[in-house]
GUMIRO-768120 format. One line per field, with one value per residue (C-alpha): x, y, z; chain; residue number from 0. Coordinates in steps of 0.02 Angstrom, whole numbers. Layout:
px: [X ...]
py: [Y ...]
pz: [Z ...]
chain: [A ...]
n: [NUM ...]
//
This chain:
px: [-1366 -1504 -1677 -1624 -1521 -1598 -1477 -1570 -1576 -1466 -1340 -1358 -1363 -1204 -1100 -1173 -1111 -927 -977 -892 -978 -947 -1017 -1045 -1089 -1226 -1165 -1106 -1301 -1365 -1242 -1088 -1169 -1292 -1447 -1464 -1290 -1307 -1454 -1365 -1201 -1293 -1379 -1230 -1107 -1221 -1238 -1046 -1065 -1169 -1080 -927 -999 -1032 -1153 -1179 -1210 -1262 -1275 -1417 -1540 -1686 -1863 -1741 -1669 -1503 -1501 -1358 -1416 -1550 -1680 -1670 -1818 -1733 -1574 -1705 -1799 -1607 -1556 -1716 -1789 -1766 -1706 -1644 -1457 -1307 -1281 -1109 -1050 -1112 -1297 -1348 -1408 -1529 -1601 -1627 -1719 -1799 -1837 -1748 -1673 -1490 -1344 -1214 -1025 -864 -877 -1053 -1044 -912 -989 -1132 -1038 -930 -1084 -1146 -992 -942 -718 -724 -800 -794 -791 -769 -615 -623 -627 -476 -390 -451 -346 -342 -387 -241 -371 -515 -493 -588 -553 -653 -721 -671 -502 -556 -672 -560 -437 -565 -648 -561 -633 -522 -581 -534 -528 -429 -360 -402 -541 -422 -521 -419 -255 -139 5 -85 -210 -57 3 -136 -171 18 -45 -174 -112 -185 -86 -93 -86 -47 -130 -16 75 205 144 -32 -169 -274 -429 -471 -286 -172 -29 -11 167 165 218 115 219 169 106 37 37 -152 -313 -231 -75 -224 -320 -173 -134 -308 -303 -138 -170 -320 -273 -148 -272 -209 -354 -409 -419 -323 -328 -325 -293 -335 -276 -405 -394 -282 -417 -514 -415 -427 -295 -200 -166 -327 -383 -286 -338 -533 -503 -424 -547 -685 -604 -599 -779 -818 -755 -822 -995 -971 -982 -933 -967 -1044 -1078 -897 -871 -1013 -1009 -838 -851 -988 -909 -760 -877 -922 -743 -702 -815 -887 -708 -704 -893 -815 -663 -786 -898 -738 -655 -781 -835 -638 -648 -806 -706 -552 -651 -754 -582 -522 -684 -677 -502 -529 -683 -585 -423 -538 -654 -476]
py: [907 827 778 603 667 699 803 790 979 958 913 1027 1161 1088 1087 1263 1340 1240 1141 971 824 646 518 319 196 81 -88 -140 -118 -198 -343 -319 -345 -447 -424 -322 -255 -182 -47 -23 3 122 233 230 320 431 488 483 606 715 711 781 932 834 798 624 590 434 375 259 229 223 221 243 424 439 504 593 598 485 466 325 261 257 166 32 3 -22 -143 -256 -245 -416 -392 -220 -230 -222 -62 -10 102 18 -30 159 210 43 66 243 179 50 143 7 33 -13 -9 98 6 107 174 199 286 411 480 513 608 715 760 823 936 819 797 651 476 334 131 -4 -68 -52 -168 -217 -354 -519 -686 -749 -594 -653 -785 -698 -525 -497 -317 -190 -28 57 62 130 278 321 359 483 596 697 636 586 399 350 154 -4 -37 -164 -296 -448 -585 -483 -492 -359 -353 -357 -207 -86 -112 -67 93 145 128 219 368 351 361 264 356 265 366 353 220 157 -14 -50 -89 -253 -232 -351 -340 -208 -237 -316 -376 -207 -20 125 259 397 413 585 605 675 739 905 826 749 897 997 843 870 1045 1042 900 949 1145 1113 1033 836 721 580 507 502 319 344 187 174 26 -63 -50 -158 -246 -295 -357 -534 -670 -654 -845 -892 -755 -826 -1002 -940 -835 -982 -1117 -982 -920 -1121 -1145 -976 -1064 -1238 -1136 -1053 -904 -766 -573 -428 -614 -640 -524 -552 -717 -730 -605 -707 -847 -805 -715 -892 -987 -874 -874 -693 -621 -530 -480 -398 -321 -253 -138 -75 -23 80 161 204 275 363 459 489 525 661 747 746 841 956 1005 1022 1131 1252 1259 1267 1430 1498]
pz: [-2492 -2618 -2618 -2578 -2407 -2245 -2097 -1937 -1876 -1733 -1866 -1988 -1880 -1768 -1931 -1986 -1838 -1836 -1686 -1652 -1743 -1764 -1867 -1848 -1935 -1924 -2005 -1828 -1747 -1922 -1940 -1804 -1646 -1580 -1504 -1366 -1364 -1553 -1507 -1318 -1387 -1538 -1410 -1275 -1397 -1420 -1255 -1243 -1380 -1275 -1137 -1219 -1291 -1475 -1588 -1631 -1807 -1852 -2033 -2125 -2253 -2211 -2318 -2470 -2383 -2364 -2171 -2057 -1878 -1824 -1667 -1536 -1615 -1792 -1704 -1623 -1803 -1871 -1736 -1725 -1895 -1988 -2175 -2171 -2295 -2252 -2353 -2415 -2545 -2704 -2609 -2575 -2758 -2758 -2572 -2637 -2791 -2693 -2548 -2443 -2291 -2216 -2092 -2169 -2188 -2155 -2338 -2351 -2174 -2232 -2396 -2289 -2164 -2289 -2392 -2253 -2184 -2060 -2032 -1909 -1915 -1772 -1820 -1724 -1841 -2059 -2152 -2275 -2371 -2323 -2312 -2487 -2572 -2688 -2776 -2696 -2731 -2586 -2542 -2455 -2521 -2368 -2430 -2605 -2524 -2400 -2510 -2604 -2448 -2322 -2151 -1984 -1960 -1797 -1751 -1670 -1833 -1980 -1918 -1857 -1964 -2106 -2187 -2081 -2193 -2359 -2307 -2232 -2414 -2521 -2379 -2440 -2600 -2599 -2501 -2344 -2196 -2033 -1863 -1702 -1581 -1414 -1499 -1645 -1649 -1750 -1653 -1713 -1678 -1518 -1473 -1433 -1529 -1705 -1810 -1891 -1845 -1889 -2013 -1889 -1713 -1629 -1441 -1446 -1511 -1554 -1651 -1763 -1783 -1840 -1960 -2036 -2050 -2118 -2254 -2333 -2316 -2423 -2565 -2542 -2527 -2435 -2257 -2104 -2025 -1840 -1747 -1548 -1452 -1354 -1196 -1101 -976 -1125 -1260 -1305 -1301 -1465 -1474 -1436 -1577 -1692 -1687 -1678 -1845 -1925 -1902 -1932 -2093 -2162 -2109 -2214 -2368 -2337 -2348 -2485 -2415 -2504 -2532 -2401 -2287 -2239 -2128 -2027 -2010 -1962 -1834 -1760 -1765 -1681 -1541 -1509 -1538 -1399 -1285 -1306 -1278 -1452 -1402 -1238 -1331 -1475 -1353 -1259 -1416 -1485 -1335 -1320 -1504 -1473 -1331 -1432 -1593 -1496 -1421 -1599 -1668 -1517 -1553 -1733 -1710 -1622 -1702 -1879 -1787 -1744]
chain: [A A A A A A A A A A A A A A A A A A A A A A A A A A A A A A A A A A A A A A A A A A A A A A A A A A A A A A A A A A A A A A A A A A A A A A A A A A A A A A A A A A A A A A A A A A A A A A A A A A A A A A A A A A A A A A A A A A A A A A A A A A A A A A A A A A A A A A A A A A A A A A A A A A A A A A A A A A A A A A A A A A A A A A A A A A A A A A A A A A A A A A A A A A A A A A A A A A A A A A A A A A A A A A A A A A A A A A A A A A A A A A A A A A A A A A A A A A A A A A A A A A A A A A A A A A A A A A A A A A A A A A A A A A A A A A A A A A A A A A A A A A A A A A A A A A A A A A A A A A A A A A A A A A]
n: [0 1 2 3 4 5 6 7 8 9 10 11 12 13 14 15 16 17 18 19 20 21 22 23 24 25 26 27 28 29 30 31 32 33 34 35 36 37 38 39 40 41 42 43 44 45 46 47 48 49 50 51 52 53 54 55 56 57 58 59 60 61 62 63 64 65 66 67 68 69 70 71 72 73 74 75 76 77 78 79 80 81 82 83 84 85 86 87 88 89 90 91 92 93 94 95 96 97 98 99 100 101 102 103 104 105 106 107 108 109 110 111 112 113 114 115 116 117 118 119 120 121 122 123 124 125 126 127 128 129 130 131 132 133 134 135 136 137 138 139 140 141 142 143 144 145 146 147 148 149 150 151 152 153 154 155 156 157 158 159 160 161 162 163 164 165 166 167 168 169 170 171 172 173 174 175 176 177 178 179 180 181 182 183 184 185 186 187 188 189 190 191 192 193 194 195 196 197 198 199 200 201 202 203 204 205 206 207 208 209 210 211 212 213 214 215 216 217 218 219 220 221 222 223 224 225 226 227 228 229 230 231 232 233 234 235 236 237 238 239 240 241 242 243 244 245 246 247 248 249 250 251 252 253 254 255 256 257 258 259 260 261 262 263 264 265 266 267 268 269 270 271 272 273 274 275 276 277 278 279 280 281 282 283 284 285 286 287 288 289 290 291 292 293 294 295 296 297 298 299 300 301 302 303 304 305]
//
C-alpha cells in the first residue's frame, strides 16, 4: 500500500479479515468487449462474486490512482469513456504521473491484486506468444509478471489469436505451471480442447488451493496458470476459428499494426469473421471462470484460516 494505491474498503477489509477475494481485470471492458456487453459483463461478475460469498475486486487506474475494487459507476466511466489506455504493466508509472486513467491487462491486473493481499485473479484468457514472435518478438508481459507474483490466475487458456505451442514453452521456461482444471487437454480459449496437454490437472477448487498453499509455503515463487474449458454449448467451431484468426492475423500486418493494438484488433476482427461466435464464447468463458475462480478463493480462504 502507497500513496499512489487506493483499496476500496470492502476490499481491504475482506483481505484483512482472510475472506475470499478475487480480482479482474479491466482490459476486456476497456478494449476486449464491445459496447454494451463490456460494462454488462463487468458488473455481472461482480454480482456472481456476491452471490458466492466473495468479494469482487476489480483492478484500474483511474485519475492517475492505482485502484483495487471499484463502484458500478467507476466500471461504467471505464467501459464508455473514449481515450482511456489500454494500461499494462509498463503504462502504470506514466498514468500515475499523468494522472491518466486505464483498463488494467493480465499483468497490470495482477500486481494490483498482489499488492493488495489478494491470491486469486480471473481473465478471460492471457495473453502469450504471438504468431511470428520469432521476427516479431511479440511477447506478452503477462508471461514475464506471472512468473514474478504468487497469485492463482484462473482462465480458458492462452487467447487463440496466439501461438499455442510457442507460449506453453516460454511458461516452462519461466516456471510457471499449467493446470487443467477437470481436464488433461489445454483449453484454447473459444474452444475446448487445443493440440497440447496440460503437465498437471486437479479434479477441483480444493486440489488448487492446496497447490497454492503448498507452493508458495514452501518459498517458490510465481503463478499458478489455471485453465477452464469453455463450456461445451458455447464454444466456437475450431475450423471456422482457425480460418477467422488467419485472415485476421494477415490483415493485422498489412496495416501495420503493431504493439498493445494487436490484440484488440484481432479479437475484433475475428468477432466479426465469425459471426459473433467468439463474442458468444468470450462472455460464457469468463462467467465460467468467475465461478470457478470464486470456489478456488473460497477454498483457499478456509484452508489458509485453518
Amino acid at each position: 500500500m502507497n500513496e499512489y494505491m487506493l483499496v476500496s474498503d470492502e476490499v481491504k477489509d475482506a483481505v484483512e479479515s482472510g475472506q475470499p477475494v478475487v480480482a479482474f481485470e479491466t482490459a476486456i471492458l476497456t478494449h476486449g468487449l464491445p459496447q454494451p456487453h463490456n460494462v454488462e459483463l463487468s458488473k455481472e461478475v461482480q454480482a456472481i462474486a456476491g452471490s458466492m460469498g466473495v468479494v469482487p475486486a476489480a483492478t484500474a487506474v483511474i485519475d492517475g490512482k492505482l485502484r483495487v475494487g471499484l463502484t458500478d459507476e467507476e466500471i461504467e466511466f471505464l467501459g464508455t469513456t473514449p481515450g482511456v489506455a489500454k494500461a499494462g504493466y509498463r503504462d502504470l508509472g506514466m498514468l500515475i504521473a499523468t494522472k491518466g486513467s486505464g483498463g488494467t491487462t493480465v499483468a497490470a491486473s495482477i500486481t494490483l491484486a498482489v499488492m493488495a493481499g489478494i491470491r486469486v485473479f480471473v481473465t478471460g484468457g492471457i495473453g502469450g506468444v504471438h504468431r511470428g514472435a520469432e521476427t516479431t518478438f511479440d511477447i506478452s508481459a503477462d508471461l514475464i509478471i506471472m512468473s514474478k507474483v504468487n497469485v492463482a490466475t484462473v482462465c480458458a487458456g492462452m487467447k487463440s489469436i496466439l501461438d499455442i505451442g510457442l507460449t506453453m514453452e516460454v511458461l516452462e521456461t519461466l516456471g510457471i505451471p499449467v493446470i487443467g482444471y477437470g481436464t488433461c487437454i489445454l483449453p484454447g480459449f473459444h474452444t475446448r480442447e487445443t493440440a497440447y496437454k496440460v503437465p498437471y490437472t486437479v479434479k477441483d477448487s480444493g486440489d488448487v488451493a492446496r497447490l497454492m498453499i503448498s507452493k508458495w509455503g514452501a518459498g517458490l515463487k510465481g503463478s499458478l496458470l489455471v485453465t477452464v474449458p469453455v463450456p461445451g454449448e458455447d464454444e466456437a467451431d475450431p475450423a471456422l476459428l482457425e480460418d477467422a484468426i488467419g485472415r485476421a492475423v494477415n490483415e493485422a500486418n498489412e496495416k501495420g499494426i503493431t504493439g498493445k493494438d494487436v490484440t484488440p484488433y484481432i479479437l475484433h476482427r475475428v468477432g466479426e469473421l465469425t459471426g459473433g461466435a467468439t463474442l458468444k464464447a468470450n462472455l460464457s468463458l469468463v462467467r465460467n471462470n468467475t465461478r470457478v475462480g470464486c470456489d478456488i478463493a473460497k477454498c483457499y480462504s478456509s484452508s489458509v484460516r485453518i
